[in-house]
Each structure stands twice: as structure tokens, then as C-alpha cells.
C-alpha positions in Angstrom: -136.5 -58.8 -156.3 -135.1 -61.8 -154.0 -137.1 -64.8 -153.6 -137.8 -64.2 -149.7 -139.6 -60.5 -151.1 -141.8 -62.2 -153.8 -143.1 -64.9 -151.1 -143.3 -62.0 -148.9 -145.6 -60.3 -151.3 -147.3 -63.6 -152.5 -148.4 -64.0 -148.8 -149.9 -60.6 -148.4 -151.8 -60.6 -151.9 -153.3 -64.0 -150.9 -153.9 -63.5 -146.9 -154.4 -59.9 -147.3 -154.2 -58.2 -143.5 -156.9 -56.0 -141.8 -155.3 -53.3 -139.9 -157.0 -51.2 -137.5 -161.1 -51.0 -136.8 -160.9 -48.2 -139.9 -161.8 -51.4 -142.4 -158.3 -50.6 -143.9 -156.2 -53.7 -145.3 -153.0 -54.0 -146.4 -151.7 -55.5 -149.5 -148.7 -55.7 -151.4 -149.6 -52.0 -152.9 -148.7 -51.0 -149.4 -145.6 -52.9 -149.3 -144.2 -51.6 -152.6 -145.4 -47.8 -151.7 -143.0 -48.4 -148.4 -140.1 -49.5 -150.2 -140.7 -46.5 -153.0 -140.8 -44.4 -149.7 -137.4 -45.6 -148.5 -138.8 -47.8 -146.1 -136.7 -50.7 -146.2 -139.8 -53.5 -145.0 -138.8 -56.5 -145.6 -141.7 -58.9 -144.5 -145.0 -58.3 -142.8 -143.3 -58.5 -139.6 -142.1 -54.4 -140.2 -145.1 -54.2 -138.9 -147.1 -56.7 -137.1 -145.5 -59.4 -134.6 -147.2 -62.3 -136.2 -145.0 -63.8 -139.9 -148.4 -64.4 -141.5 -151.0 -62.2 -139.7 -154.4 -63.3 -140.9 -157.9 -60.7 -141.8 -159.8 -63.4 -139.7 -157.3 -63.5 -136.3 -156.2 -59.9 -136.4 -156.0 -57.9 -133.6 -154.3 -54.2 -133.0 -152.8 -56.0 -130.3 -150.7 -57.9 -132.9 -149.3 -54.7 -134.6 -145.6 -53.6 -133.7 -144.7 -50.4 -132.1 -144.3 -49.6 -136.3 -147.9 -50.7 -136.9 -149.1 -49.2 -134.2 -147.6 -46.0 -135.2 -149.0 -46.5 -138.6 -152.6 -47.5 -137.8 -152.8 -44.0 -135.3 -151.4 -42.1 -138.0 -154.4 -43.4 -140.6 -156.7 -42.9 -137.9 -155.6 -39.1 -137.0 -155.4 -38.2 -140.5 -158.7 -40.1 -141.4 -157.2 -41.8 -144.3 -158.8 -44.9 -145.7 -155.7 -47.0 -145.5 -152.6 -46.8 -143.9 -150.0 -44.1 -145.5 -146.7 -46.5 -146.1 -144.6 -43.2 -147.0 -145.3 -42.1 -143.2 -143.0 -44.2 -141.7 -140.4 -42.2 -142.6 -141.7 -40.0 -139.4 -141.7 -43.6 -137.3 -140.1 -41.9 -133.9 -138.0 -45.0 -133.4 -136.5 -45.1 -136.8 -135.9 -48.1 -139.1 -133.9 -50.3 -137.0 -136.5 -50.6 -134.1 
């Protein structure tokens, strides 16, 4: 792994980031389970706007059109947390 994916990773497992009213939060679990997807996330920012989104500031506001898409799919499927590997099905694919 680069250095940029570890502090990437190290961010998340420290800040950790609610998503959604659901309770759900991600973590770097999430993060790895995208990239074992095919999902190439880089950074927290493949899904929220904010570099560094915070479990105290966070609003769905501040999720992406990806996050967004995410969060709805948890919520629709009534999962406990978001499923990474259902990005794949992101309508606006992995460049958007």
C-alpha cells in the first residue's frame, strides 16, 4: 500500500464517519471491502465532499452523488452498514 492509502485508512480508523440516520459508520473495513470489490476508492472523498468528514459534523448533505447512492442503497436494502461491493452498480460509474 502507498503512504497516501495508509494515512487514508489511519484517518478513518481514528475519525471514524457516520453515514446516514441508519447509525451506520464507516471504517477502514469498508474501505478495504471496496477495494476487494474493484472499487478503486482512494480517500474518503469517493464518497463524501469533505477530506476528513467528522461522526460529530456529519451531515447527508456532505455525501457525494457516490455516498448518496450508497447510503439509499443501505437504507432500501435495510442493511446495517453501507455494502462497499455495491458500488459496482453506482449509475455514474467510477470516474464520476
Amino acid at each position: 500500500m502507498s503512504v497516501s492509502t495508509w494515512i487514508a485508512v489511519g484517518s478513518l480508523a481514528v475519525l471514524g464517519v457516520a453515514v446516514g440516520s441508519t447509525g451506520a459508520l464507516a471504517t477502514p473495513q469498508l474501505m478495504s471491502e471496496a477495494k476487494k470489490a474493484g472499487v478503486p476508492a482512494a480517500n474518503c472523498q469517493y464518497c463524501h465532499t469533505e477530506a476528513l468528514p467528522k461522526k460529530e459534523t456529519f451531515k447527508p448533505e456532505s455525501l457525494n452523488d457516490r455516498g448518496k447512492f450508497l447510503m439509499a442503497d443501505q437504507q432500501k436494502r435495510s442493511l446495517k452498514a453501507p455494502d462497499p461491493a455495491a458500488l459496482k452498480d453506482f449509475p455514474g460509474g467510477d470516474k464520476k
